[in-house]
ROKE-649970 format. One line per 8 residues: number of its first residue (from 0); for each residue x, y, z of N, C-alpha, C, O, CB. Coordinates in nm, 3 decimals, decimal comma. Atoms other than C-alpha are relative to their C-alpha. Glycine has a CB too. Example, Ala and Ser with C-alpha at 12.3 -4.5 7.8 and 13.67 -1.06 7.14 Angstrom:
# residues 2
0 = 0,089 -0,119 0,000 1,230 -0,450 0,780 0,090 0,120 0,000 0,194 0,118 0,066 -0,099 0,003 0,125  -0,082 -0,119 -0,006 1,367 -0,106 0,714 -0,077 0,109 0,073 -0,026 0,220 0,090 0,041 0,046 -0,142
***
This chain:
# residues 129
0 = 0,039 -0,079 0,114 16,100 11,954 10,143 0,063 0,139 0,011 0,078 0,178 0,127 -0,154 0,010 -0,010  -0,049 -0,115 0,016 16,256 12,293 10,034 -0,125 0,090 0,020 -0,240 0,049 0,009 0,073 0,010 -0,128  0,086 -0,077 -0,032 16,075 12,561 10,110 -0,079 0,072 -0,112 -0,191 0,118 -0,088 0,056 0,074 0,079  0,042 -0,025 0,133 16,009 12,667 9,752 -0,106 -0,126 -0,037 -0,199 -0,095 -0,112 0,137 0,009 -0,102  0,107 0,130 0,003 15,801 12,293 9,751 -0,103 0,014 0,075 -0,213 -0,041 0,078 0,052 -0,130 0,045  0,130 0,048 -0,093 15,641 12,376 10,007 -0,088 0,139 -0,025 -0,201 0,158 0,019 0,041 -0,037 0,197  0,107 -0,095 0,027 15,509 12,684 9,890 -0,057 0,021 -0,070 -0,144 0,108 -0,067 0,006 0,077 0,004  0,063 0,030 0,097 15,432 12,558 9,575 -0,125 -0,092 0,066 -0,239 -0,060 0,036 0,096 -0,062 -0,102
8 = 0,076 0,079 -0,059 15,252 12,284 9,781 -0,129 0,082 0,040 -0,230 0,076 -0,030 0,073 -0,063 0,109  0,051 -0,073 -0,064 15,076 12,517 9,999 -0,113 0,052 -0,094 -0,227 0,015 -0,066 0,091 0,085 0,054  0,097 -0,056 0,088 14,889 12,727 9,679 -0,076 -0,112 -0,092 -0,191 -0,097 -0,134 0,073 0,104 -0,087  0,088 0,126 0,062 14,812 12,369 9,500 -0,081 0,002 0,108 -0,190 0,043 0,067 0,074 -0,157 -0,033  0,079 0,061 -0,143 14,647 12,289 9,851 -0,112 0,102 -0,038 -0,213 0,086 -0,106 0,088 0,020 0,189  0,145 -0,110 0,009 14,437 12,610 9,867 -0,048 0,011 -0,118 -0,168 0,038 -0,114 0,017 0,153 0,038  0,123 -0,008 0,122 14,324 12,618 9,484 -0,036 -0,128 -0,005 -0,131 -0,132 -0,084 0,040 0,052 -0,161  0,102 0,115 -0,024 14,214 12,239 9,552 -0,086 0,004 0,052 -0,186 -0,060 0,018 0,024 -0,086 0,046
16 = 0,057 -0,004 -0,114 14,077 12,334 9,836 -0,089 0,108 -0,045 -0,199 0,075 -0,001 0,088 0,018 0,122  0,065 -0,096 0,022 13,911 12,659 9,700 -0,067 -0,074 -0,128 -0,189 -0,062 -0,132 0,080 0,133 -0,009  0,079 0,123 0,129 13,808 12,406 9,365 -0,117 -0,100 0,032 -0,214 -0,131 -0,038 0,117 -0,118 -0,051  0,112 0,094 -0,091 13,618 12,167 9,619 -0,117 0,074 0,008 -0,232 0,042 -0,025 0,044 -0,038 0,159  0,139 -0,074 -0,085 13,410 12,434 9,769 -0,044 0,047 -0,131 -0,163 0,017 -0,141 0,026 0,146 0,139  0,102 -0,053 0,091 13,298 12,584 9,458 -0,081 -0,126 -0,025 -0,201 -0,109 -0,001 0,060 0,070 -0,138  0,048 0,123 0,045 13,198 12,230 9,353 -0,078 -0,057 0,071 -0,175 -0,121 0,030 0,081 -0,079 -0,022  0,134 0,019 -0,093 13,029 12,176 9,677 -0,131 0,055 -0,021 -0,242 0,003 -0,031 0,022 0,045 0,123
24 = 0,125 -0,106 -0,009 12,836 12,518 9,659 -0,072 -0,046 -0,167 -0,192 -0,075 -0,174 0,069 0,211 0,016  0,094 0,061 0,107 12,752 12,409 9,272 -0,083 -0,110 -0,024 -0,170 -0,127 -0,110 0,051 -0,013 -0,078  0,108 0,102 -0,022 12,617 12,100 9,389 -0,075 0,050 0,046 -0,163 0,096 -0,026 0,013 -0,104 0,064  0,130 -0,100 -0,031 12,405 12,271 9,622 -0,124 0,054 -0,087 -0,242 0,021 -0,094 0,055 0,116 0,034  0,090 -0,086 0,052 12,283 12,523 9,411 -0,089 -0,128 -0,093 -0,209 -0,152 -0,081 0,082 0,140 -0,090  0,122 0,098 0,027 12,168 12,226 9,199 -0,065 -0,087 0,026 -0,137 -0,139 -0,059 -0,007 -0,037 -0,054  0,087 0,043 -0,086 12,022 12,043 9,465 -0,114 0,051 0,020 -0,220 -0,008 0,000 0,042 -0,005 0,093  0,080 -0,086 -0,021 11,840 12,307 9,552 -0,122 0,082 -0,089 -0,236 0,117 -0,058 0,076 0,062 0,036
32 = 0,085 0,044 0,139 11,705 12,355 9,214 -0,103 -0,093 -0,001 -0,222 -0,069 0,018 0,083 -0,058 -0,099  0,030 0,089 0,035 11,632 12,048 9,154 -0,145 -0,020 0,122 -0,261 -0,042 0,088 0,128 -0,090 -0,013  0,121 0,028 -0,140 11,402 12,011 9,516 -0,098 0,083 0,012 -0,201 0,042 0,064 0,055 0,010 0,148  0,081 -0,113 0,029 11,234 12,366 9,447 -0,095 -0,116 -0,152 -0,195 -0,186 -0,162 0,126 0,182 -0,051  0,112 0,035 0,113 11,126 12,255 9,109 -0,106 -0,154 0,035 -0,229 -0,143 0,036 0,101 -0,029 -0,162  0,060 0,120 -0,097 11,014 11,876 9,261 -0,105 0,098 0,046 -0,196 0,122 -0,033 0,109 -0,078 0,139  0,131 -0,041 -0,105 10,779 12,058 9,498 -0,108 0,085 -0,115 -0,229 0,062 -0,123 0,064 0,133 0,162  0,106 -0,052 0,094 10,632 12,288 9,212 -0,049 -0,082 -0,084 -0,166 -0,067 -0,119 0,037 0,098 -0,073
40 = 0,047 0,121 0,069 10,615 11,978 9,007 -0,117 -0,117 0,044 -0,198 -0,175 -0,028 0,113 -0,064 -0,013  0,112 0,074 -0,082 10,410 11,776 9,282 -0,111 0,104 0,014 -0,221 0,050 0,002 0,051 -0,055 0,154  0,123 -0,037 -0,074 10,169 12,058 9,393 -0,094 -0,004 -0,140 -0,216 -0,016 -0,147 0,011 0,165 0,096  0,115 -0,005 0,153 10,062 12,075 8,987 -0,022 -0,110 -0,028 -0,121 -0,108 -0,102 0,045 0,061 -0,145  0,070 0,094 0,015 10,017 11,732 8,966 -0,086 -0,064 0,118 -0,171 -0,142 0,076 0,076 -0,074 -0,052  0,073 -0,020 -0,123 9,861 11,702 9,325 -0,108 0,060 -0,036 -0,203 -0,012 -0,005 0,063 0,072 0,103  0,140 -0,035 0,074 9,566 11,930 9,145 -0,039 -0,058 -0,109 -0,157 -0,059 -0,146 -0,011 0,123 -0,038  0,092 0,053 0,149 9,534 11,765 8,823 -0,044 -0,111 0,059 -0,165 -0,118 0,075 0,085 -0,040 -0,162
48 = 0,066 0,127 -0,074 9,494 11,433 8,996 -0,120 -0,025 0,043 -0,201 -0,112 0,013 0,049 -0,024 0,097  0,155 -0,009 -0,051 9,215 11,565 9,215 -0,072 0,052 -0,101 -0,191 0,019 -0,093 -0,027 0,090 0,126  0,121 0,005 0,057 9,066 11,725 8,906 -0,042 -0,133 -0,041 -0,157 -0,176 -0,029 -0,004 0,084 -0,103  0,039 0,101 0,063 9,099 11,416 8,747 -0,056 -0,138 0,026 -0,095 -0,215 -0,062 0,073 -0,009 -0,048  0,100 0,011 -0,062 8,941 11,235 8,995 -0,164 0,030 0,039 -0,252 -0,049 0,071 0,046 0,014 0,042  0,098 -0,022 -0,019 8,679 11,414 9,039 -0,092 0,001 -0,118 -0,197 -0,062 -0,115 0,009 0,090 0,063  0,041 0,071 0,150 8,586 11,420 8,662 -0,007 -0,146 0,016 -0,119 -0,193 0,032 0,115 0,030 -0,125  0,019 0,149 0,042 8,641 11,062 8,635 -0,118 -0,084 0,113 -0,169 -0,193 0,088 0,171 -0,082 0,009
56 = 0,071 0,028 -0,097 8,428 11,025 8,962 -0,145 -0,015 -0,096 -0,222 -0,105 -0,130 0,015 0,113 0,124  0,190 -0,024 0,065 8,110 11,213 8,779 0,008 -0,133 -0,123 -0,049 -0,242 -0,119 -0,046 0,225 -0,116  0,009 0,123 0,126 8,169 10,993 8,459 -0,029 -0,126 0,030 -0,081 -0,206 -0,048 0,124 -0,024 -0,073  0,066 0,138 -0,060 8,119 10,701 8,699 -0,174 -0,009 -0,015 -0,253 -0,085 -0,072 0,042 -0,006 0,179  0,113 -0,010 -0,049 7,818 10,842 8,830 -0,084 0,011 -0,161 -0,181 -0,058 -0,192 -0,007 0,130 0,117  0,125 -0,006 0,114 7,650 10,924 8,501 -0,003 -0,121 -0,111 -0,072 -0,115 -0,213 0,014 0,149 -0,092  -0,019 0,083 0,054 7,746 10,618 8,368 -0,084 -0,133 0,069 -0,141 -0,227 0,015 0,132 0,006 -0,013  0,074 0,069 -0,078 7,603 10,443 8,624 -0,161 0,030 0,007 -0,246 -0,056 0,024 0,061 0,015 0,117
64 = 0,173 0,016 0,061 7,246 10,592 8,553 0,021 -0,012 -0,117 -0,089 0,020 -0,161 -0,116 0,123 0,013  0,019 0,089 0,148 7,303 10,470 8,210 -0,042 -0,135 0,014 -0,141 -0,196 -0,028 0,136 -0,015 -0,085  0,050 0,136 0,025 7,328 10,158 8,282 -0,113 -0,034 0,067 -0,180 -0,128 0,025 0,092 -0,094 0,030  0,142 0,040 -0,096 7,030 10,162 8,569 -0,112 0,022 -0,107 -0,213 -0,048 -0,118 -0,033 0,117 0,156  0,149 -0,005 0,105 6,810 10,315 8,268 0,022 -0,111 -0,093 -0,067 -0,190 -0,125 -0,025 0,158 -0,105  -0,016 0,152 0,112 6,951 10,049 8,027 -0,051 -0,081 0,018 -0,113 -0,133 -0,075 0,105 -0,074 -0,021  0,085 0,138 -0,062 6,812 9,765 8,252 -0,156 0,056 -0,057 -0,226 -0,003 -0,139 0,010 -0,025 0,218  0,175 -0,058 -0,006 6,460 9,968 8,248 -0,041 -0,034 -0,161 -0,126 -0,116 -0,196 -0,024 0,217 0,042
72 = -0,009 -0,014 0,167 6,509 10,033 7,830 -0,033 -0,178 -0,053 -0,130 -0,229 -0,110 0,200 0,070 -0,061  0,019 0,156 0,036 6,608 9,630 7,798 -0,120 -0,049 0,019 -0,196 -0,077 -0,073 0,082 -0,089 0,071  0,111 0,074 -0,050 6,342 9,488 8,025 -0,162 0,059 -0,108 -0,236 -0,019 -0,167 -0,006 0,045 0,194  0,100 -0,044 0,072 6,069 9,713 7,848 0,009 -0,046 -0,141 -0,095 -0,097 -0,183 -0,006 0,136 0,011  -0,011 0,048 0,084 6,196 9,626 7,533 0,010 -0,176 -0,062 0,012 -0,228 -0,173 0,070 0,069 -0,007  0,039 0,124 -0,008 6,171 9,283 7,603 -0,177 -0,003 -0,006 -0,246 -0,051 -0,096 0,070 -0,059 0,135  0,131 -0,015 0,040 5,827 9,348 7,653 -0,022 0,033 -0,118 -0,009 -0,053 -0,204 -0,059 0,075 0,063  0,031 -0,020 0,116 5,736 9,526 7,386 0,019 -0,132 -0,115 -0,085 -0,173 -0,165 0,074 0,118 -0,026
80 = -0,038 0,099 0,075 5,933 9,223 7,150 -0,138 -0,056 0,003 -0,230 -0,039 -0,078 0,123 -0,087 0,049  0,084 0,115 -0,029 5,714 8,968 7,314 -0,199 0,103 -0,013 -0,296 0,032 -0,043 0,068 -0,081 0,206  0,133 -0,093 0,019 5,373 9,224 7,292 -0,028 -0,012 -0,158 -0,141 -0,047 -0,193 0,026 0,178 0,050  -0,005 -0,017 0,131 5,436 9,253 6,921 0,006 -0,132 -0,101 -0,041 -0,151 -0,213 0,109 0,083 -0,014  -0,007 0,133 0,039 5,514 8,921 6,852 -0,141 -0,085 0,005 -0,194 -0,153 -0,083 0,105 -0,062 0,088  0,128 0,112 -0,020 5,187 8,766 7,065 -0,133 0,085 -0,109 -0,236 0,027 -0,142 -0,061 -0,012 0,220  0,134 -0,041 0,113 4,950 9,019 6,807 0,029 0,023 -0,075 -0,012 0,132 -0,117 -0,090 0,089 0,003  -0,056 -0,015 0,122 5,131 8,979 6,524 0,004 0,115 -0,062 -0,029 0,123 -0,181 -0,046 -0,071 -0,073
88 = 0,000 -0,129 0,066 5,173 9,319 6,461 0,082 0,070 -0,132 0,037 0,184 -0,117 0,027 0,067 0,095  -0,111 -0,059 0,112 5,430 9,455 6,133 0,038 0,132 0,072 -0,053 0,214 0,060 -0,069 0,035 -0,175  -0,098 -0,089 -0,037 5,654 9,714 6,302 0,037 0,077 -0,158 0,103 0,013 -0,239 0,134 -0,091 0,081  -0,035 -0,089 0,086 5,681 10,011 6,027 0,112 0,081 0,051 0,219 0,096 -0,008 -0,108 0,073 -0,035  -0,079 -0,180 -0,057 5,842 10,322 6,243 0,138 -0,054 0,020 0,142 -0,151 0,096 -0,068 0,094 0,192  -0,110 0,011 -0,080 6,222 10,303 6,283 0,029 -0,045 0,113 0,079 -0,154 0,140 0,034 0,079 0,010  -0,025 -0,019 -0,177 6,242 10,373 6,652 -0,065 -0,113 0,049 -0,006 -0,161 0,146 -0,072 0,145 0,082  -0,013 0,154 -0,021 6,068 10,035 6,683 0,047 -0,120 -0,066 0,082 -0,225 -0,012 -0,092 -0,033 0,014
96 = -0,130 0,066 0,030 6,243 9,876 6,467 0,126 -0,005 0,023 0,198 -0,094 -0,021 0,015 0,005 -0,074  -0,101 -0,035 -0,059 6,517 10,016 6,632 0,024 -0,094 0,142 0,123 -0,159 0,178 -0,016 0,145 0,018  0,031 0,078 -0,152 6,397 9,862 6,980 0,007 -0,172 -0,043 0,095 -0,245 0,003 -0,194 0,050 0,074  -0,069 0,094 0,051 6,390 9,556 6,810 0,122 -0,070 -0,027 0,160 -0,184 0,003 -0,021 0,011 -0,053  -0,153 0,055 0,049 6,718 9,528 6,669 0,129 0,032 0,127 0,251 0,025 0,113 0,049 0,102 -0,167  -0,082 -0,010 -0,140 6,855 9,605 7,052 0,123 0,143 -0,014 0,234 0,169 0,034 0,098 -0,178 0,025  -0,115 -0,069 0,008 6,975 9,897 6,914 0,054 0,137 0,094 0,151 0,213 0,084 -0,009 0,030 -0,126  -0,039 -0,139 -0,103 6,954 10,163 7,205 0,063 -0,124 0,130 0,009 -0,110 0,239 -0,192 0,137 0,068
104 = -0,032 0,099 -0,109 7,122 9,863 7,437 0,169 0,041 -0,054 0,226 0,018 -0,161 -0,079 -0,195 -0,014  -0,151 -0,025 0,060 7,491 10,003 7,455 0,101 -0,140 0,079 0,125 -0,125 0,199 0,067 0,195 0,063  -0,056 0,125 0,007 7,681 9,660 7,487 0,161 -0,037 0,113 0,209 -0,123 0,187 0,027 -0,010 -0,171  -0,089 -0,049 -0,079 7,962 9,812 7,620 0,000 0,113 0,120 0,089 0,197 0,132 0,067 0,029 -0,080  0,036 -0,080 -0,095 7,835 9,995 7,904 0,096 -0,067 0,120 0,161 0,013 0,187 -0,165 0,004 0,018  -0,047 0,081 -0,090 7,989 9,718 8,142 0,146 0,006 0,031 0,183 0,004 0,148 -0,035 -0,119 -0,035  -0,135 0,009 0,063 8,360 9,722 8,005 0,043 0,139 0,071 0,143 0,158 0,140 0,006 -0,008 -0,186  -0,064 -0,114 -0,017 8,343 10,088 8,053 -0,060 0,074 0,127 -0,008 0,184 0,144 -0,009 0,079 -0,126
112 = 0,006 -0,004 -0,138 8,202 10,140 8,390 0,107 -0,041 0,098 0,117 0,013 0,208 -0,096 -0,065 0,027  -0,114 0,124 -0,084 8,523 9,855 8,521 0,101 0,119 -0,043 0,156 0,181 0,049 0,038 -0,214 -0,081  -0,130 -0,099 0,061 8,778 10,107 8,295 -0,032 0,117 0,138 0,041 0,109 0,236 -0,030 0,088 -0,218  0,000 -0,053 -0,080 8,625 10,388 8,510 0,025 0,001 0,157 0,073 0,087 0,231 -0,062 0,017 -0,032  -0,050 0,023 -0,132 8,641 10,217 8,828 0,145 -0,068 0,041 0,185 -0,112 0,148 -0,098 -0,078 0,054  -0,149 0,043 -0,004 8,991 10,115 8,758 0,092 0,104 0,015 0,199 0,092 0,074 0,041 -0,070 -0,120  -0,066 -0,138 0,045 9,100 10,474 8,666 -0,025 0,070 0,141 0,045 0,162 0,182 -0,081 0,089 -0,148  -0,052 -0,125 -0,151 8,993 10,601 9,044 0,067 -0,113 0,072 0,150 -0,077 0,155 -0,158 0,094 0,129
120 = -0,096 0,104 -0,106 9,139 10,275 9,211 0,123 0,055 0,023 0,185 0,065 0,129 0,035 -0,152 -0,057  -0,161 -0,013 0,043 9,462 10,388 9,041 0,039 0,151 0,063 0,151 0,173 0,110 0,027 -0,005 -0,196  -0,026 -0,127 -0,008 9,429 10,758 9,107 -0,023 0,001 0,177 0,023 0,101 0,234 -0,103 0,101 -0,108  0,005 0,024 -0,148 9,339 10,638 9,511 0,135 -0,014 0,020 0,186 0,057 0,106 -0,085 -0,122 0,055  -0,135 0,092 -0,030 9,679 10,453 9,496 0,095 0,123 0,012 0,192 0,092 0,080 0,053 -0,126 -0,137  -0,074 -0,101 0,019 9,853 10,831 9,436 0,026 0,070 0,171 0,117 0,143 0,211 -0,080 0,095 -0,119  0,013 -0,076 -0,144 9,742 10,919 9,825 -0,046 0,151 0,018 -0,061 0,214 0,123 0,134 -0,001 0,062  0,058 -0,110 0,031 9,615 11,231 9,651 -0,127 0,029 0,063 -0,146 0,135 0,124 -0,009 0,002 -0,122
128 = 0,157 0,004 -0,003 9,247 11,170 9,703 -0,056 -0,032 0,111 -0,179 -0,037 0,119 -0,057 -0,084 -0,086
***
């Protein structure tokens, strides 16, 4: 090679070579980005989780004395039925006609106790909790 080739060579070489490294360091920088924001991204969903756990926890729990009073509500209201029935009584007032028609018996209490205990299974599975 002439020496004029090779000194053309030479400055291609170093602005390739000076082209790389920026391209390195710009990967970087958005690596580095990218892994910063990740970590701020996990620690805020790392708290909503546990709130949302812990909400969905109580909603168990008060759902769960629903349904323990529901049994109490049913069973009594079974009584009552059969009370009213054996002295032929006529039921006027709403609120026993209400008891009657099974209407404080929420039907779906069961469905949505399983939803709740599905919703912390899932939120266990995160390793959050």
């Amino acid at each position: 090679m002439t020496p004029e080739v090779t000194k053309i060579g030479n400055k291609l070489f170093d602005k390739v070579e000076l082209a790389s490294q920026r391209i390195e360091l710009a990967l970087l920088d958005t690596i580095e980005s990218d892994v910063l924001a990740n970590g701020k991204s996990k620690d805020a969903a790392r708290q909503l989780i546990r709130d949302a756990f812990s909400n969905i926890s109580k909603a168990f729990e008060q759902y769960t004395s629903v349904k323990n009073r529901q049994e109490n509500i049913k069973k009594n209201s079974d009584k009552f039925k059969t009370s009213i029935k054996e002295l032929g009584i006529e039921v006027t007032d709403q609120f026993q006609k209400n008891i009657l028609a099974d209407l404080y018996i929420d039907k779906e209490i069961d469905s949505s106790i399983k939803g709740l205990q599905s919703a912390i299974t899932g939120l266990k599975t995160t390793g959050e909790v």
